[in-house]
NUDREN-223149 format. One record per residue (C-alpha): x, y, z; residue in three letters. Coordinates in pm, whole numbers, plus 50000, padded with zeros to 5 digits. Example, Ala and Ser with C-alpha at 12.3 -4.5 7.8 and 13.67 -1.06 7.14 Angstrom:
! NUDREN-223149
512304955050780Ala 513674989450714Ser 
This chain:
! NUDREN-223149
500005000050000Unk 501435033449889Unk 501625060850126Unk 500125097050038Unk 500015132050154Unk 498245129850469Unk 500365100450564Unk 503615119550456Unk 502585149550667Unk 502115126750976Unk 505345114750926Unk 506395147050914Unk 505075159151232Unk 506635126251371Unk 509995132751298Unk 509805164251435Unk 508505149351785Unk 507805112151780Unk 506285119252141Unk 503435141951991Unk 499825123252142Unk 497635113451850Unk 495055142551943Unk 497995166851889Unk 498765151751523Unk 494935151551466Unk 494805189851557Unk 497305198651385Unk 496185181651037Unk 492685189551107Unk 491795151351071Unk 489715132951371Unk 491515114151578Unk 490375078951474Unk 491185088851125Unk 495135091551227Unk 495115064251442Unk 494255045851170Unk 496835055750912Unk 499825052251235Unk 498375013151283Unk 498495011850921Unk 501795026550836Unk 503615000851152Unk 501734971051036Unk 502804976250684Unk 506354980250753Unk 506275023950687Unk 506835031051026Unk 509815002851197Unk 509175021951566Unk 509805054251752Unk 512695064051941Unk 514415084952176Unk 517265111451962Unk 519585121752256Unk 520715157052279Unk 524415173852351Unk 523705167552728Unk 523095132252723Unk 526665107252773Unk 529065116152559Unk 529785088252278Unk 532295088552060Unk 531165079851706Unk 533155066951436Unk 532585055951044Unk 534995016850936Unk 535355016950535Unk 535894980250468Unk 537134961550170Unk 536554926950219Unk 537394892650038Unk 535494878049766Unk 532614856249936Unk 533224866250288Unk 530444890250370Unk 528714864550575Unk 531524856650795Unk 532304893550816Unk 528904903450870Unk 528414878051181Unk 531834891451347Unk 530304926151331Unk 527074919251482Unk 529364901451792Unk 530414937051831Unk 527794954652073Unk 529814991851971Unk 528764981551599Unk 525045000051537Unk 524704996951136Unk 526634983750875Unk 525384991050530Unk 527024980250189Unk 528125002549949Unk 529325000549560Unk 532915020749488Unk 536015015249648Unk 534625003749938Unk 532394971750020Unk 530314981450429Unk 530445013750558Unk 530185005650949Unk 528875028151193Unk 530485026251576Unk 529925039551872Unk 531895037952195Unk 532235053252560Unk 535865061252539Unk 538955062252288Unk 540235029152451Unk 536625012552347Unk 536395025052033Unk 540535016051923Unk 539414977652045Unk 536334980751847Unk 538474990551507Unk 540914968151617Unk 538804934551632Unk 537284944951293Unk 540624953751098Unk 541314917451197Unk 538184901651117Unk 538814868550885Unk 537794884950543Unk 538394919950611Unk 540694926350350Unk 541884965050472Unk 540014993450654Unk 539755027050694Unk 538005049750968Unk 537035083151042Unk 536205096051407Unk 532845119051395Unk 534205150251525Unk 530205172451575Unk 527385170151356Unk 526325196251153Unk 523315183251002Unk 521365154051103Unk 517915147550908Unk 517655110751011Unk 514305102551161Unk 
C-alpha cells in the first residue's frame, strides 16, 4: 500500500516529535483522531513506520562515534557480517558500491573502546583492509 500526503505529513510531524499524542497530530492536520490512528496502525503494520525512538541531545553521555570503510574478500560478507554483529559498539553496517564494500557505523564510551572496536574488525577473517574516520560534531542530522 502506497503512502500519500496525509500520511507523509504525519510522518512529518513525527519526525519532528515522535512523542506528539495522537490528538495533537489530529489537531494539527485537522483530521479526527480515529482517522490518524488509523493511518499510524496502518503505516507500523505495513512496515512504513519500523518504531519510535528516543534522539539524545548534547547533554546526554558523551559517545564517541566513528565511520569503518571496509574492503573485504570475495565471498566473505557472511563471515564478516556475523563478526560485526558480535560487536555490541557496531550499530549499522550498510554496503556500498565504489572503492569500498560496508560502511560501518560505531559507537563507543571512550577512545580505549572504540581503538578495540576498530581493532577486532581490521582483523576480522575476510576483512581485507580498513579505513576509519572519528565523527568530530554534527552539523546536520535529518535522520528520523
Amino acid at each position: 500500500m502506497q503512502i500519500d500526503e496525509i500520511d507523509r505529513a504525519i510522518l512529518s510531524l513525527l519526525a519532528e516529535n515522535a512523542r506528539l499524542p495522537v490528538t495533537a497530530l489530529a489537531k494539527r492536520l485537522g483530521l479526527a483522531r480515529t482517522t490518524v490512528q488509523a493511518r499510524l496502525d496502518r503505516m507500523e503494520a505495513q512496515g512504513t513506520i519500523k518504531g519510535y525512538r528516543v534522539q539524545l541531545g548534547h547533554s546526554a553521555p558523551a559517545h564517541l562515534r566513528a565511520t569503518a570503510l571496509l574492503q573485504i574478500e570475495p565471498r566473505s560478507g557472511p563471515a564478516v557480517l556475523a563478526r560485526l554483529k558480535s560487536l555490541p559498539q557496531v550499530e549499522r553496517v550498510h554496503t556500498t558500491s565504489g572503492r569500498f564494500d560496508l560502511i560501518v557505523q560505531i559507537a563507543a564510551e571512550s577512545t580505549e573502546i572504540l581503538d578495540e572496536t576498530l581493532d577486532r574488525i581490521g582483523e576480522a577473517k575476510g576483512v581485507r583492509s580498513s579505513e576509519s574516520l572519528i565523527h568530530l560534531s554534527t552539523k546536520l542530522d535529518r535522520a528520523m
